[in-house]
C-alpha positions in Angstrom: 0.0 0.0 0.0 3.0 2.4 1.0 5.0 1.6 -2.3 1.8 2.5 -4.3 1.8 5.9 -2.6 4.9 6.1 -3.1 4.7 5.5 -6.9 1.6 8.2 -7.0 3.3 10.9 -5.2 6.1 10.2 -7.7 4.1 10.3 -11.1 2.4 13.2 -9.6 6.1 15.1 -8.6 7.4 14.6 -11.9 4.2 15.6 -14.2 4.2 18.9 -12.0 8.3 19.0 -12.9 7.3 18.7 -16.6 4.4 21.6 -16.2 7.2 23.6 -15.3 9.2 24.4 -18.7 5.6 25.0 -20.0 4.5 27.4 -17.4 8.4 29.1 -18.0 8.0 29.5 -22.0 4.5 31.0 -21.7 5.7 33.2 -19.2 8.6 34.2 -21.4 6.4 34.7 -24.5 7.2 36.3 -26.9 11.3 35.5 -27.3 11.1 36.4 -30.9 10.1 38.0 -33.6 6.4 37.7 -34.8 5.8 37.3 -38.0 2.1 38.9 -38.9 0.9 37.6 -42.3 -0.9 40.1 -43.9 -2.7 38.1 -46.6 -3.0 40.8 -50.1 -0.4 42.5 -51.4 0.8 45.6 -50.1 -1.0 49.0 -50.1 -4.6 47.5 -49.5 -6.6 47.9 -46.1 -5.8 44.9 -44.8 -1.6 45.6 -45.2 -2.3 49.6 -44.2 -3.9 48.2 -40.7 -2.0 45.1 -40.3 1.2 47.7 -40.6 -0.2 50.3 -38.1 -1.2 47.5 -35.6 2.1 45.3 -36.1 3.8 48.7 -35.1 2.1 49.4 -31.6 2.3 45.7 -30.7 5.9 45.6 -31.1 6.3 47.9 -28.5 3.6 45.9 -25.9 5.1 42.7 -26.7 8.7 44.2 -26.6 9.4 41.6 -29.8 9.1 42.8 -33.5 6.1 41.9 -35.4 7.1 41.8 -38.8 4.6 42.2 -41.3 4.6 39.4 -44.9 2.4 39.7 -47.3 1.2 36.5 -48.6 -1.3 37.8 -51.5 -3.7 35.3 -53.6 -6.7 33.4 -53.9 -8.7 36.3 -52.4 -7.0 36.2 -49.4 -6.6 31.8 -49.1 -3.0 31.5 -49.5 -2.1 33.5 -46.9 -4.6 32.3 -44.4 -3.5 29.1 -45.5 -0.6 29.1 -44.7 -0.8 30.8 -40.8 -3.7 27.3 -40.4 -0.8 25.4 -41.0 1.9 27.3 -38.7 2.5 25.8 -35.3 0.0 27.2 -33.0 3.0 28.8 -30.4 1.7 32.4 -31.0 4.7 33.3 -33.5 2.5 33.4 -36.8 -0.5 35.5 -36.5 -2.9 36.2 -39.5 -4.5 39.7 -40.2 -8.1 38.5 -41.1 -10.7 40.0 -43.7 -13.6 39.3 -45.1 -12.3 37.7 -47.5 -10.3 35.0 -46.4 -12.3 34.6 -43.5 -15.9 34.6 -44.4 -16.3 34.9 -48.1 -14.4 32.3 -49.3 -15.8 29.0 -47.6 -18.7 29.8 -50.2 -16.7 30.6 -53.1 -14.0 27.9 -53.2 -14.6 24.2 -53.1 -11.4 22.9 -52.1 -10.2 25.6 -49.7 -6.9 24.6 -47.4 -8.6 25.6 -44.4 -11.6 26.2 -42.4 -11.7 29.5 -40.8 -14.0 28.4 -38.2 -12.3 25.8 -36.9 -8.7 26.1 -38.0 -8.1 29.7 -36.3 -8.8 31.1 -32.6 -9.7 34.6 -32.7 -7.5 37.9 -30.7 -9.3 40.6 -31.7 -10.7 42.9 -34.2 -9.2 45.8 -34.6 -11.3 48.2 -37.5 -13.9 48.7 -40.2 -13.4 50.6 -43.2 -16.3 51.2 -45.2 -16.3 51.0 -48.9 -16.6 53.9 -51.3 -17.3 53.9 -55.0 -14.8 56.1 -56.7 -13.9 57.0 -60.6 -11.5 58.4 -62.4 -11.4 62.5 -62.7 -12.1 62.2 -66.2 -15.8 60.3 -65.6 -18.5 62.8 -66.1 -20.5 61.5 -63.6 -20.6 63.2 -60.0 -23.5 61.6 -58.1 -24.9 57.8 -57.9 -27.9 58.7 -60.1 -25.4 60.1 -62.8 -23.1 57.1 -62.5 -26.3 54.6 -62.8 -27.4 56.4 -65.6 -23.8 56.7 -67.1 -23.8 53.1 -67.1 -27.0 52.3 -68.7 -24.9 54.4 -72.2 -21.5 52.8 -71.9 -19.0 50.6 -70.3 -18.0 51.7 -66.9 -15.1 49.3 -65.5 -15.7 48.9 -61.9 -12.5 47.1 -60.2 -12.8 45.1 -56.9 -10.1 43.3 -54.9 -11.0 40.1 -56.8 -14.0 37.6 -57.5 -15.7 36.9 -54.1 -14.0 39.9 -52.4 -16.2 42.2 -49.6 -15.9 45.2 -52.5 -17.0 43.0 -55.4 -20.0 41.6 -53.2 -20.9 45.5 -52.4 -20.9 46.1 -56.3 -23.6 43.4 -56.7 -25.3 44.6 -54.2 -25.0 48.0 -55.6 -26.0 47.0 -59.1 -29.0 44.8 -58.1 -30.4 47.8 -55.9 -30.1 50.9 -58.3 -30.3 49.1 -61.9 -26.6 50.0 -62.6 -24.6 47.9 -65.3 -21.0 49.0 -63.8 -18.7 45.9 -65.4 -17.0 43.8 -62.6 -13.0 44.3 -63.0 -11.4 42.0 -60.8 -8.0 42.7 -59.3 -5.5 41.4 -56.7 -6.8 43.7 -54.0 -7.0 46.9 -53.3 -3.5 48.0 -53.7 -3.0 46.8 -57.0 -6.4 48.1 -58.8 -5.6 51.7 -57.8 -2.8 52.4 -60.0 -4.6 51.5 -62.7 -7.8 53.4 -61.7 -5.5 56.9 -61.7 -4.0 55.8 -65.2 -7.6 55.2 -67.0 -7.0 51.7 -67.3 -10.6 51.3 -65.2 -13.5 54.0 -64.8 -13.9 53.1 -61.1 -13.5 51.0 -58.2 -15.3 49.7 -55.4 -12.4 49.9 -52.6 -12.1 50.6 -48.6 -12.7 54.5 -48.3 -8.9 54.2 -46.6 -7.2 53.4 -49.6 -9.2 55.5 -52.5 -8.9 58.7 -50.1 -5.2 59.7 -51.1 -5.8 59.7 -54.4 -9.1 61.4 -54.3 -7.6 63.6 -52.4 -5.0 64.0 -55.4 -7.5 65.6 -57.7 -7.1 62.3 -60.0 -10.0 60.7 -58.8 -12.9 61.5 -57.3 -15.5 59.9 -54.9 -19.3 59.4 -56.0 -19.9 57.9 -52.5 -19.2 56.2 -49.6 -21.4 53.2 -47.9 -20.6 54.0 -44.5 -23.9 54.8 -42.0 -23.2 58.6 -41.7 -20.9 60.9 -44.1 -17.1 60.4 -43.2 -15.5 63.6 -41.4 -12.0 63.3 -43.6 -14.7 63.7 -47.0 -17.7 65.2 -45.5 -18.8 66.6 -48.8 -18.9 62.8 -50.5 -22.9 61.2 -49.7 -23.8 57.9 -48.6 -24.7 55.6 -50.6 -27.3 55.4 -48.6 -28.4 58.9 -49.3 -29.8 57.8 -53.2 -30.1 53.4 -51.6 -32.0 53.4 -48.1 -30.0 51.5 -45.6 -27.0 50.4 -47.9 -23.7 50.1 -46.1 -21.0 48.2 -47.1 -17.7 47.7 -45.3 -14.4 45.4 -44.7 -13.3 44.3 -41.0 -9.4 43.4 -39.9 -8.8 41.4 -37.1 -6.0 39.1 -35.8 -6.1 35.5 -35.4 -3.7 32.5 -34.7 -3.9 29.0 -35.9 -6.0 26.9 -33.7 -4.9 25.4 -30.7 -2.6 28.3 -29.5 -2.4 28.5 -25.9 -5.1 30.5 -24.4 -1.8 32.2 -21.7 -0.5 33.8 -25.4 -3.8 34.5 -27.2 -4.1 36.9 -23.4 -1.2 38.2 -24.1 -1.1 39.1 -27.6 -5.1 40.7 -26.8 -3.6 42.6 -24.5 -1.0 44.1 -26.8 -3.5 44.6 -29.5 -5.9 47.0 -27.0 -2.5 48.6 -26.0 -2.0 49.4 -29.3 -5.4 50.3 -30.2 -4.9 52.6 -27.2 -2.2 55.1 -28.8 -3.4 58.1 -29.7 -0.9 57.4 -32.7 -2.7 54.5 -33.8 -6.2 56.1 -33.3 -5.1 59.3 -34.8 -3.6 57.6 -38.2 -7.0 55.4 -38.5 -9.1 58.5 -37.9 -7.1 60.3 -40.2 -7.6 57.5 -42.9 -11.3 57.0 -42.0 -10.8 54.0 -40.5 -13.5 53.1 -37.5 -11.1 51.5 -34.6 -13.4 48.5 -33.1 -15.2 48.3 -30.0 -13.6 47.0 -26.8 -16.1 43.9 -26.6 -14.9 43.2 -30.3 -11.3 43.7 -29.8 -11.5 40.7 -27.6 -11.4 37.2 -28.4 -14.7 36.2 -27.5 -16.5 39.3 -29.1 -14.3 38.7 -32.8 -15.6 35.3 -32.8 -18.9 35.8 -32.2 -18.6 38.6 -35.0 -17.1 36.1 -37.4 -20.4 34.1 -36.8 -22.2 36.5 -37.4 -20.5 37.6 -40.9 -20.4 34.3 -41.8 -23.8 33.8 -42.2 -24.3 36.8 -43.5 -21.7 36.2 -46.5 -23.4 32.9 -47.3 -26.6 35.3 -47.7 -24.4 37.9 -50.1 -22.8 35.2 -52.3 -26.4 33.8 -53.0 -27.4 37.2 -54.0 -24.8 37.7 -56.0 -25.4 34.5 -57.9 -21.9 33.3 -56.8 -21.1 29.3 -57.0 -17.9 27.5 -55.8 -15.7 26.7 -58.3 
């Protein structure tokens, strides 16, 4: 009876000596850079956020997080990969729309599930969308544009087939009878370029990234889907001003891959509302018109439950939109 104490008290010494070296590496988390994979290529939304963020969590976390952009299959390559990346809290993804809740409906043989194969950190920001044109197209107001496109090809480019902005233009052509031509891009980064040059008429992109250049004189905003006009372009409309109740917009949020323990998930929140708290941070999103999210959403509970949420409500768009998976 003695020796099988003994034995217990044993197993139980050394299974508390092995808990040890785990409770010392969480505790010493993070000893390295972080790599934050930012899945588009530069110069979108999701890379001007991730970039912003990455830089006031560097300072919380006292590690770099160094930003990689992984662009491609709207977003699937990128989240892809960070499903696959051992779950120690050293790859983190910046999640869209996109990658997160738009493609399980668009792509049949998608490398991961975003419901199951991530754990959520936080959001950190909405940007709504905006439909902007070139300087050189005529039309100034959403009734112009629709009518505009009812005469003559107007090439509308989006961050890709099944992207948040390409969803909004069905959306937007379905409710006002427009016949603006889908161009499909990249993302957002790489469509503007050619929107300034003429290549395209327009785009349907985050108000974040279109506002430099209309800001430039060489294109111009017809309108914004955000609920209320946007202080940095208070003389754009709504599109919600000519479409009752249209709004439109793209979330980022962090994630890791599933199964990352919950001591650094806490930890890297925590960064993320530190850096959320900088009035840097908050004046750079402000300045870009970038919403920063609620504290219940910057938390992992309340950007899962959001994900939910705009899960279901993608399945909803993509049928809309007359979308299959291919």
């Amino acid at each position: 009876m003695r020796s099988s104490r003994r034995r217990l008290l044993k197993t139980l010494g050394s299974l508390a000596a092995l808990a040890l070296p785990a409770r010392a590496v969480l505790a010493a988390y993070p000893e390295r850079p972080i790599r934050l994979i930012v899945p588009f290529a530069p110069g979108g939304n999701a890379d001007i956020v991730g970039r912003l963020v990455a830089e006031g969590m560097s300072q919380a976390l006292g590690q770099p997080m160094v930003v990689e952009n992984r662009g491609g299959a709207g977003g699937g390559i990128g989240a892809g990969e960070v499903a696959r990346a051992a779950p120690d809290g050293y790859t983190v993804l910046s999640g869209s729309n996109g990658p997160l809740t738009v493609n399980p409906f668009l792509h049949a043989n998608l490398s991961y599930d975003p419901l199951k194969d991530f754990a959520p950190i936080g959001l950190t920001s909405l940007a709504p969308h905006s439909l902007i044109v070139n300087a050189a197209v005529p039309a100034k107001t959403v009734q112009e544009l629709v009518a505009l496109s009812k005469k003559q090809q107007i090439g509308v480019g989006t961050s890709g087939i099944g992207s948040a902005t390409h969803l909004t233009l069905e959306r937007f052509n379905a409710q006002t009878g427009a016949k603006l031509l889908h161009v499909p891009y990249k993302s957002g980064g790489v469509l503007l370029p050619d929107l300034i040059a003429g290549t395209i008429q327009g785009a349907m992109t985050e108000f974040s990234s279109a506002l430099p250049h209309h800001r430039g004189g060489k294109a111009r905003f017809v309108a914004i889907a955000s609920a209320k006009r946007v202080a940095q372009a208070s003389d754009v409309p709504t599109i919600a001003e000519s479409v009752a109740g249209f709004t439109a917009a793209s979330y980022i949020g962090l994630l890791v891959p599933a199964g990352t323990p919950a001591e650094v998930i806490a930890r890297l929140q925590a960064a993320l509302a530190a850096a959320m708290k900088a009035s840097k941070t908050l004046d750079r999103m402000r300045e870009l018109g970038i919403e920063p999210a609620t504290p219940e959403l910057m938390t992992a509970r309340g950007f899962g439950e959001f994900i939910r949420k705009e899960y279901e409500s993608s399945r909803e768009a993509v049928r809309l939109a007359g979308l299959k998976k291919e």
